[in-house]
VEXDREN-533519 format. One record per residue (C-alpha): x, z, y negated; residue in three letters. Coordinates in steps of 0.25 Angstrom, whole numbers, plus 5000, padded with zeros to 4 digits. Each point is the difference from the previous one (the first is absolute). Example, Ala and Ser with C-alpha at 12.3 -4.5 7.8 and 13.67 -1.06 7.14 Angstrom:
<u 5049; w 5031; v 5018; res ALA> $
<u 5006; w 4998; v 4986; res SER> $
//
This chain:
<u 5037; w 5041; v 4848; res UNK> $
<u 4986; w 5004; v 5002; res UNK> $
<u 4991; w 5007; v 4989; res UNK> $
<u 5003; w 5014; v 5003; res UNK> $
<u 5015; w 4996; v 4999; res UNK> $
<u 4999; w 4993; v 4987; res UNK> $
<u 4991; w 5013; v 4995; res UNK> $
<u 5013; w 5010; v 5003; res UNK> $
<u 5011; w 4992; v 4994; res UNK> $
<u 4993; w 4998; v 4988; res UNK> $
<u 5000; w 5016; v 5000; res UNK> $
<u 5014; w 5001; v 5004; res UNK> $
<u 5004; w 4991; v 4990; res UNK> $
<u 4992; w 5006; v 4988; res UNK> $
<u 5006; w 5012; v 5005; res UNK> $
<u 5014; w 4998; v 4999; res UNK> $
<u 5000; w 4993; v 4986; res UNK> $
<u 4990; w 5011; v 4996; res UNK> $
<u 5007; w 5010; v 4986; res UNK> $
<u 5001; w 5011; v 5006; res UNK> $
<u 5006; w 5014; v 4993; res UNK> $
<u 4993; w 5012; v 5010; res UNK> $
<u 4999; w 5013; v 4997; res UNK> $
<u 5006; w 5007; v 5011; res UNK> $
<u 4987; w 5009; v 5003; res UNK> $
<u 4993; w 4996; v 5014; res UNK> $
<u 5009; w 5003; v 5012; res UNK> $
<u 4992; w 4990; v 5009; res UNK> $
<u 5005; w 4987; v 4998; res UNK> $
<u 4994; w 4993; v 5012; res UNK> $
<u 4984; w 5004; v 4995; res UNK> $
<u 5007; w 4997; v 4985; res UNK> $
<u 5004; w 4987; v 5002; res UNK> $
<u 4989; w 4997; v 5009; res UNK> $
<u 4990; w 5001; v 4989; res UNK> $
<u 5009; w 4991; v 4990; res UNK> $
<u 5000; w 4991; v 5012; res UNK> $
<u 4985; w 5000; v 4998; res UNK> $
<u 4997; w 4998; v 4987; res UNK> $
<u 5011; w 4988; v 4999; res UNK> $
<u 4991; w 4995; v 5010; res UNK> $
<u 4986; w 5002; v 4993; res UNK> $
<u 5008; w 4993; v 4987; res UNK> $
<u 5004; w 4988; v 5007; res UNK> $
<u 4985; w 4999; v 5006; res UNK> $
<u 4996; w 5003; v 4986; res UNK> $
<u 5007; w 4989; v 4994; res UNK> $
<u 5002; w 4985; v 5001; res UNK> $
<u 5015; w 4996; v 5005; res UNK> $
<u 5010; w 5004; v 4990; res UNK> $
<u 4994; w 5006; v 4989; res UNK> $
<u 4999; w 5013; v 5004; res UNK> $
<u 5007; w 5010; v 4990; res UNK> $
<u 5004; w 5011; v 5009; res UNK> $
<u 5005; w 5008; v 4987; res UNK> $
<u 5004; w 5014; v 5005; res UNK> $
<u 5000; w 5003; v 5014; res UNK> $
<u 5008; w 5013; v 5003; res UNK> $
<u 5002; w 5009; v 5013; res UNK> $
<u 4992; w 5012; v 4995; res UNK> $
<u 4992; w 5005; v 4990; res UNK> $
<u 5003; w 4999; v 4985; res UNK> $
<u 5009; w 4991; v 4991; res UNK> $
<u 5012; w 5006; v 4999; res UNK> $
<u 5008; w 5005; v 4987; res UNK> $
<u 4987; w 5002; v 4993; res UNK> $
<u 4997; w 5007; v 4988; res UNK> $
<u 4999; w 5014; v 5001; res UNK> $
<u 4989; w 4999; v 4990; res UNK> $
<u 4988; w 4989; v 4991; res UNK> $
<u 5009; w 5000; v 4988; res UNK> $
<u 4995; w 4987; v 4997; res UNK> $
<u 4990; w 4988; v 5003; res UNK> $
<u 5008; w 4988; v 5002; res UNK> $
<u 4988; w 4991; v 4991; res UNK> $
<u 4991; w 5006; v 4989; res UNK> $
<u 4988; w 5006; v 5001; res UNK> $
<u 4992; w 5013; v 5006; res UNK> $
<u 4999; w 5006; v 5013; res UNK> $
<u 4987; w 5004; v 5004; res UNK> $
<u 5001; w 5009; v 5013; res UNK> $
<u 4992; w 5011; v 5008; res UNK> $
<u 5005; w 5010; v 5010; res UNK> $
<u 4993; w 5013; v 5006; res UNK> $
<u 5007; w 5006; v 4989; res UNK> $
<u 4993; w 4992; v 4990; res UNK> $
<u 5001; w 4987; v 4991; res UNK> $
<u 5010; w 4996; v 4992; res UNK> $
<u 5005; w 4990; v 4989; res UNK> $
<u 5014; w 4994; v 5002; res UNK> $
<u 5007; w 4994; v 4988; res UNK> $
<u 5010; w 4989; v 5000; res UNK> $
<u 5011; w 5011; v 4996; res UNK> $
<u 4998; w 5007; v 5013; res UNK> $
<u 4991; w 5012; v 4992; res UNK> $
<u 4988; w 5006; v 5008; res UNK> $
<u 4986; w 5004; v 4994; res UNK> $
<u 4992; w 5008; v 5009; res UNK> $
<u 4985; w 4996; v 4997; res UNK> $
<u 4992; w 5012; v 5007; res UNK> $
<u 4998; w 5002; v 5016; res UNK> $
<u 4993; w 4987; v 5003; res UNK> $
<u 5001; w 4994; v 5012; res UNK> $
<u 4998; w 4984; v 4996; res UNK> $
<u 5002; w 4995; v 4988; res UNK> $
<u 4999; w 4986; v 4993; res UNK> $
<u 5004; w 4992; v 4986; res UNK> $
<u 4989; w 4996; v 4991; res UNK> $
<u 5003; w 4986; v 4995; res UNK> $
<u 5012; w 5001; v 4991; res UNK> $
<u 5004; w 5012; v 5004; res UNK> $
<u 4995; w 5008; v 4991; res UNK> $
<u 4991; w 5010; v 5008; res UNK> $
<u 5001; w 5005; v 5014; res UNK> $
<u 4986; w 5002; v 5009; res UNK> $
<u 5004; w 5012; v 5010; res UNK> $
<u 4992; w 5006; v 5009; res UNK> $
<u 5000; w 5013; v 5010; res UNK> $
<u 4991; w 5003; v 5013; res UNK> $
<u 4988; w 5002; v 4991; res UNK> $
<u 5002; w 4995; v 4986; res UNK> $
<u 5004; w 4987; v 4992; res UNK> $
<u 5008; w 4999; v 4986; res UNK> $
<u 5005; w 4993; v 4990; res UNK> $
<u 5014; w 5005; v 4995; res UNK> $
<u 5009; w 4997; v 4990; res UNK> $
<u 5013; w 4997; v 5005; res UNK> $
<u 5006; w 5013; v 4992; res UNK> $
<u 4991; w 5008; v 5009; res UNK> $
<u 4989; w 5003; v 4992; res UNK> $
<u 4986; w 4998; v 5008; res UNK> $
<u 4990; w 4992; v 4990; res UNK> $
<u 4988; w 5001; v 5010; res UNK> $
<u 4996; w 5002; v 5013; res UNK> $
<u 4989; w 5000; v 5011; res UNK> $
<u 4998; w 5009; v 5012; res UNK> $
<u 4996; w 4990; v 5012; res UNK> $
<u 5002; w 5002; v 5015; res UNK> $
<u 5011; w 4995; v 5007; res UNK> $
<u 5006; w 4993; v 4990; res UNK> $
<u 5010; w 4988; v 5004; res UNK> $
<u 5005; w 4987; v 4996; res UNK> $
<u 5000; w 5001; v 4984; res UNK> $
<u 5002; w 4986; v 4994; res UNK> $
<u 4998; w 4995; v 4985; res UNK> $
<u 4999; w 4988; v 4994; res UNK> $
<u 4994; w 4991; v 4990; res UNK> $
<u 5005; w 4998; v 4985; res UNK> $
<u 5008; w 5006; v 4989; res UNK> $
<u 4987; w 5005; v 4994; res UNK> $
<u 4988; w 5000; v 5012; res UNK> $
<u 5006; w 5006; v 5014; res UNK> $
<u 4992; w 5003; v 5014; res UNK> $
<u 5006; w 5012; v 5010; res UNK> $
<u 4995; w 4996; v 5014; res UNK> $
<u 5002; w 5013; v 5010; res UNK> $
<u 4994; w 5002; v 5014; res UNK> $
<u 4994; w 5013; v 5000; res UNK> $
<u 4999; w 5002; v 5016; res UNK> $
<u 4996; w 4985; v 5006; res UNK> $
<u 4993; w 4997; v 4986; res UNK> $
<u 5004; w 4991; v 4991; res UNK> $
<u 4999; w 5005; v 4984; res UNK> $
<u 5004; w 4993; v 4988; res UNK> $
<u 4999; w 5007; v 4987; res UNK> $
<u 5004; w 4998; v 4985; res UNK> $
<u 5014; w 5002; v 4995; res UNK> $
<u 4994; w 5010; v 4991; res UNK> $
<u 4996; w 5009; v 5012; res UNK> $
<u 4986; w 4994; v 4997; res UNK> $
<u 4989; w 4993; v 5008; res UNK> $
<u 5005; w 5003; v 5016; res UNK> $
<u 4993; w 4989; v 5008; res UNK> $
<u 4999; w 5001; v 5015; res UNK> $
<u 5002; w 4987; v 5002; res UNK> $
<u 4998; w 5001; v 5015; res UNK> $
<u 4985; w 4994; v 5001; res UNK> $
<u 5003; w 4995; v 5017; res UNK> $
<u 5013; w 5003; v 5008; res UNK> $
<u 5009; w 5012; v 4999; res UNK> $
<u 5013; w 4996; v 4993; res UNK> $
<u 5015; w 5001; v 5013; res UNK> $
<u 5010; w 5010; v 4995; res UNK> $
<u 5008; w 4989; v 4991; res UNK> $
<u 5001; w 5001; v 4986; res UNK> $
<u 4990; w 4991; v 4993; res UNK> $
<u 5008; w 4990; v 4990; res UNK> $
<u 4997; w 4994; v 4987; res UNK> $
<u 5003; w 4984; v 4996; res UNK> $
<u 5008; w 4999; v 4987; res UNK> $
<u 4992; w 5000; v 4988; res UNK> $
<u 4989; w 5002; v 4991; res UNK> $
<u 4986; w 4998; v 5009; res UNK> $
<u 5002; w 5012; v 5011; res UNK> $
<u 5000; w 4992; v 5012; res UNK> $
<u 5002; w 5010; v 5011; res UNK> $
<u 5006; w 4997; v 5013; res UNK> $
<u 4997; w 5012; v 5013; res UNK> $
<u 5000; w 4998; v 5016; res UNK> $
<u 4987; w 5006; v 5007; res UNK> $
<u 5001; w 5007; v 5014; res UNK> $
<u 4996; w 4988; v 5006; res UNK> $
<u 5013; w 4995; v 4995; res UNK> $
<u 4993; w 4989; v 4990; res UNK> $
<u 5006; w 4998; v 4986; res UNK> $
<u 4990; w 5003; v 4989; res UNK> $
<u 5002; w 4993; v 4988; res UNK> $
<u 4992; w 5007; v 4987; res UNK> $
<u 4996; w 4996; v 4986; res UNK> $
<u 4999; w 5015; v 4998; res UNK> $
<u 4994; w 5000; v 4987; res UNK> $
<u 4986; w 4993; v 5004; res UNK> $
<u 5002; w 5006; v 5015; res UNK> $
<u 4999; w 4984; v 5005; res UNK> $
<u 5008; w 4996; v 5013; res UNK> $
<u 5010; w 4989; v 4995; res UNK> $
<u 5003; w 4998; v 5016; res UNK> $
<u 5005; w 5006; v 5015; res UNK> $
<u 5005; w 4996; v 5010; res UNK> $
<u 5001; w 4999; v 5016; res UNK> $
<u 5004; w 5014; v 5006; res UNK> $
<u 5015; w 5003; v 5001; res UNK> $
<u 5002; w 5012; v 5009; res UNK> $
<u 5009; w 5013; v 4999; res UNK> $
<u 5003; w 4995; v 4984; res UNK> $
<u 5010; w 5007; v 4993; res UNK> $
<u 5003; w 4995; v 4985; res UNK> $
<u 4995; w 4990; v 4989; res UNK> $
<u 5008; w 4995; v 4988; res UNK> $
<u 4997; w 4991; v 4990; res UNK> $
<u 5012; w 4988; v 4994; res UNK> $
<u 5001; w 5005; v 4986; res UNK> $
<u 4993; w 4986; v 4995; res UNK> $
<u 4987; w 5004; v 5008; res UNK> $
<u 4999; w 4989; v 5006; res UNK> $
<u 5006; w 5004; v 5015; res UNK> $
<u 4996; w 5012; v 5007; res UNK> $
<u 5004; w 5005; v 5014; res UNK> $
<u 4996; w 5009; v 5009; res UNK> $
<u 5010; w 5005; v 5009; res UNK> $
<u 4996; w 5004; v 5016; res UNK> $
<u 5005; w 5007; v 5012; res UNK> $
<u 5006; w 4987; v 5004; res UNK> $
<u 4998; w 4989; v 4989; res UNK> $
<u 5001; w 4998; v 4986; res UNK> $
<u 4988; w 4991; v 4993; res UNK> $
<u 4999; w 4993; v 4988; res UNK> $
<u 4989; w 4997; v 4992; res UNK> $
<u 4998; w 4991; v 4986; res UNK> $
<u 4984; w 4998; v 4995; res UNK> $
<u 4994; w 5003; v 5011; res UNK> $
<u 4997; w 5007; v 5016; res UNK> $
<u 5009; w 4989; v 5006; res UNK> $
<u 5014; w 5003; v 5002; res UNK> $
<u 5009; w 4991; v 4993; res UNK> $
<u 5011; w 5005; v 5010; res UNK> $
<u 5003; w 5010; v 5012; res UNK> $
<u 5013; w 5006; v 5005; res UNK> $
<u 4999; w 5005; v 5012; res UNK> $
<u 5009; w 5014; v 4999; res UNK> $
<u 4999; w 5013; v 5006; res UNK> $
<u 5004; w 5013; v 4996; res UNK> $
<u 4999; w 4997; v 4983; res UNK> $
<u 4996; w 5014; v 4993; res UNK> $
<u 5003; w 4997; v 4986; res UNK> $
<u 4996; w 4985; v 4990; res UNK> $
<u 5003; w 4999; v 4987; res UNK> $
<u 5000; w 4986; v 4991; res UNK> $
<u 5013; w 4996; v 4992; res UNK> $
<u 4997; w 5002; v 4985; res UNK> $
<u 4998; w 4987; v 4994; res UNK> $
<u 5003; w 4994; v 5014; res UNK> $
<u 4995; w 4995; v 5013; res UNK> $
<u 5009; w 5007; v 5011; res UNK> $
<u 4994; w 5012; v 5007; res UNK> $
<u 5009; w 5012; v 5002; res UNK> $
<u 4996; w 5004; v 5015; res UNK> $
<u 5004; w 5013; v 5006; res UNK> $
<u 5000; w 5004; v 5015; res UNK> $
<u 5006; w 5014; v 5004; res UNK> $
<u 5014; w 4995; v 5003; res UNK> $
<u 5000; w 4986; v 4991; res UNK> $
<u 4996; w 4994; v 4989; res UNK> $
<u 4999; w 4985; v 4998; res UNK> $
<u 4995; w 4992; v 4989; res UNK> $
<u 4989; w 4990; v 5002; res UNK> $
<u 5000; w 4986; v 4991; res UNK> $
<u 4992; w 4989; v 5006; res UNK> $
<u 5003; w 4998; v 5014; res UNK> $
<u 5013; w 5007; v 4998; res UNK> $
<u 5004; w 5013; v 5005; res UNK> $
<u 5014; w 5005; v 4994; res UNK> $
<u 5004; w 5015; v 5005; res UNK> $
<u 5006; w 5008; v 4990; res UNK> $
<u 5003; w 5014; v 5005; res UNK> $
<u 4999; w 5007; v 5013; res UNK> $
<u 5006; w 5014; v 5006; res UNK> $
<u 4996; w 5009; v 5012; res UNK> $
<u 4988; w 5011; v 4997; res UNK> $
<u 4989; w 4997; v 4993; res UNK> $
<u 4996; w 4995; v 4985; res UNK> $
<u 4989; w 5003; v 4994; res UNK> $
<u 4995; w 4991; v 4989; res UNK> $
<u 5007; w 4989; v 4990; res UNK> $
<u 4999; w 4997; v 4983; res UNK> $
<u 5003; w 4988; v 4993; res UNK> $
<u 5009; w 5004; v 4986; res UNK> $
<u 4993; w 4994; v 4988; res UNK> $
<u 5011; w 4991; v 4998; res UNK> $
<u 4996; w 4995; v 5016; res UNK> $
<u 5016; w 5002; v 5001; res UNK> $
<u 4999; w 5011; v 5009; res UNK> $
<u 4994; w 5006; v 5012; res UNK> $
<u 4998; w 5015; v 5000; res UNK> $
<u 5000; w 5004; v 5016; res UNK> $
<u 4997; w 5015; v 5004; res UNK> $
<u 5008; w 5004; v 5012; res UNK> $
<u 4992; w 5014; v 5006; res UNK> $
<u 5009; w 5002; v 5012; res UNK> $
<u 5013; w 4999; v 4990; res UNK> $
<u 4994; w 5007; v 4988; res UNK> $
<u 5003; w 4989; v 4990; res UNK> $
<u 4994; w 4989; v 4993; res UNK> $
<u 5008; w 4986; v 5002; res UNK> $
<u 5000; w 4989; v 4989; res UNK> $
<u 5001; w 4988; v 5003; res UNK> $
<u 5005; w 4989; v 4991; res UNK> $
<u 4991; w 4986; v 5004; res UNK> $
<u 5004; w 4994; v 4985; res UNK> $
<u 5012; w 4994; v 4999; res UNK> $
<u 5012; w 5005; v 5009; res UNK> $
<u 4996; w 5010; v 5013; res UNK> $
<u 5003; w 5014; v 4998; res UNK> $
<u 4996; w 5013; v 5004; res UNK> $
<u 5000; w 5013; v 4993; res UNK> $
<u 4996; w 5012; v 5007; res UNK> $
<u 4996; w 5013; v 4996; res UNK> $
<u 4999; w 5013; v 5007; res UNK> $
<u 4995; w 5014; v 5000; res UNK> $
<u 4987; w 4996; v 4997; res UNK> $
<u 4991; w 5009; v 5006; res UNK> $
<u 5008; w 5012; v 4991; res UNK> $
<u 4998; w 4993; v 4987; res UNK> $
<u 4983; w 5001; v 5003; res UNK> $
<u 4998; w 5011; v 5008; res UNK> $
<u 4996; w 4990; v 5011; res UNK> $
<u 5002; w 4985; v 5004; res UNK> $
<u 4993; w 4992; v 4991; res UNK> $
<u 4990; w 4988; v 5002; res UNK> $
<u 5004; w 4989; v 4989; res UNK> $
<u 4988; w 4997; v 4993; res UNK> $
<u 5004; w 4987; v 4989; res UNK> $
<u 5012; w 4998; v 4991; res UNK> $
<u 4994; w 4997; v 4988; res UNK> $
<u 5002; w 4992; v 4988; res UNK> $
<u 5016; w 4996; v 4997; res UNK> $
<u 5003; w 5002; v 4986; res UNK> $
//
C-alpha cells in the first residue's frame, strides 16, 4: 500500500468511528462529507499516529440538541465579549452586562476594569458600565492591559503605532521610535515590570521594557504573522504565523517551531503549558511535541478561550451561531449553546474568560 493509500484509509477509518449526531440541515451530502473527509485528513497530518482526538466531527454544521439559550457558563468566571452591537460582560450564571458600543474590548489584571475602545477613542470602564476615563485617538485597535494589582500599563495601536499609556489614563507614550507595529494585538508578560511583547510589519517580534523605552530583544522576521500569547508564567511566549507556530523563552531564538497552517487564534492554558490552537474548522491542543484534537465541525470558527479553571475550552462556531465548550479536564464533553447572534445583537468575538471564583 503506497503513501497515498495509507493517507485515505487513515480518513476512511477516522470517519467511520467518528460521534457523529448531524443536524439534518445541508442537502448536499457528497460536498458535506467531502469536507469532513478533508479535515480527518488535515488531523491525522496534524498529529502523530494514534493520538489524535477527533472529538466531534458531524455531517453539518451545528452540535445538535443545543441549548436554545447561555443560561450558564459550565466554569466560573466573566465573559468578556464584543460584537458590532457592542461589548459585553458575561457571568458565570448566564446574565449579560452590556458595557457600551465598543468594538474591542479587554480585562485588566484581575478583572477588575475593562480597556474598550471605538474607531477613535480608547476607555477604561468599569465592568458595570460606567466609563472612568477616556482618550480620543485614531484608529484605535488592539487594547491590552497589564501590569499589577496597583501599577497597570494599556498598550493600543492607534493606526500602525504603537502606544502604551498609564492605567490611570495618564502619560500615553508612542512607543513606536523605528518600525510600524502588523495588525496583531500587542501582548503583555505576566507581571509587575511591563514587559511588552508586539510584531512589526516586517513580521519581527519586538520585546519592550516599556517603562524605560529599552529593547529587551527581536527577532528574525516571520512573514504574514497573526497572534502572540504569553504562558501565564512569563516565561514562554509564542507567536503564531500563517503556517507555523513559534516558541520563544529569554530570548530571539526559538526554543521550538511547529510548522501548521491555517492557525487563527493562541491562547496559553492558565497555569499550564498547553496551547489551545484554533483553525477555522479544528481546534487541537499543542503540549510538547504533542498535538491532541479536541473538536472539529464543517463552517468556520472564529477564535478559542481557556476557562480559569483550564477545564474548558470556549469555541465560537460563526457559521452555526453557537458558542461550543469543550471540556479538556477531566472526561470529554461537549456543551453547546445556540442563538447566539440574538442574545448580542451580533456574533460576538470572545475576548478572555476571566478570573474563576
Amino acid at each position: 500500500m503506497n503513501a497515498e493509500e495509507r493517507a485515505w484509509e487513515v480518513v476512511r477509518r477516522a470517519y467511520e468511528e467518528r460521534i457523529a449526531t448531524p443536524r439534518r440541515t445541508a442537502p448536499s451530502n457528497k460536498l458535506v462529507v467531502a469536507g469532513v473527509a478533508a479535515a480527518v485528513l488535515a488531523g491525522a497530518v496534524l498529529s502523530p499516529p494514534g493520538r489524535a482526538v477527533l472529538g466531534d466531527l458531524r455531517e453539518s454544521v451545528g452540535v445538535e440538541h443545543a441549548q436554545p439559550g447561555l443560561f450558564s457558563l459550565p466554569a466560573p468566571g466573566r465573559l468578556l465579549v464584543a460584537s458590532e452591537a457592542g461589548a459585553w460582560v458575561v457571568a458565570d450564571d448566564g446574565s449579560r452586562r452590556r458595557l457600551g458600543d465598543w468594538r474591542d474590548a479587554s480585562w485588566s489584571p484581575f478583572g477588575r476594569f475593562v480597556v474598550a475602545s471605538s474607531a477613535d477613542e480608547l476607555a477604561a470602564v468599569e465592568p458595570t458600565g460606567k466609563v472612568r476615563w477616556s482618550l480620543a485617538r485614531p484608529q484605535v485597535r488592539f487594547p491590552r492591559w497589564g501590569g499589577s494589582r496597583v501599577d497597570t500599563r494599556i498598550a493600543y495601536l492607534s493606526g500602525s503605532r504603537l502606544h502604551v499609556v498609564a492605567g490611570d489614563g495618564t502619560g500615553d507614550v508612542d512607543q513606536n521610535g523605528g518600525p510600524a507595529a502588523a495588525q496583531v494585538a500587542p501582548a503583555w508578560r505576566p507581571g509587575p515590570r511591563h514587559v511588552l511583547a508586539y510584531v512589526t510589519t516586517s513580521g519581527r517580534v519586538h520585546v519592550l521594557h516599556t517603562d524605560g523605552g529599552s529593547l529587551a530583544w527581536r527577532s528574525a522576521p516571520y512573514p504574514n504573522p497573526r497572534a502572540l500569547a504569553w504562558s501565564s508564567d512569563g516565561t514562554r511566549l509564542a507567536l503564531v504565523t500563517r503556517d507555523r507556530v513559534v516558541l520563544f523563552a529569554a530570548g530571539p531564538r526559538p526554543v521550538a517551531t511547529r510548522f501548521v497552517r491555517g492557525v487563527l487564534a493562541a491562547e496559553f492554558e492558565p497555569g499550564g503549558s498547553r496551547i489551545a490552537l484554533a483553525r477555522a474548522r479544528d481546534v487541537f491542543l499543542l503540549d510538547g511535541s504533542r498535538v491532541t484534537r479536541v473538536f472539529a465541525g464543517a463552517g468556520r470558527f472564529s477564535g478559542v478561550a481557556w476557562s480559569p479553571d483550564a477545564r474548558w475550552l470556549l469555541v465560537p462556531w460563526r457559521d452555526a451561531d453557537q458558542w461550543v465548550f469543550v471540556r479538556v479536564g477531566g472526561a470529554h464533553r461537549i456543551r453547546a449553546v445556540s442563538n447566539v447572534a440574538r442574545q448580542f445583537g451580533a456574533f460576538p468575538r470572545v475576548g478572555a474568560w476571566c478570573c474563576g471564583s
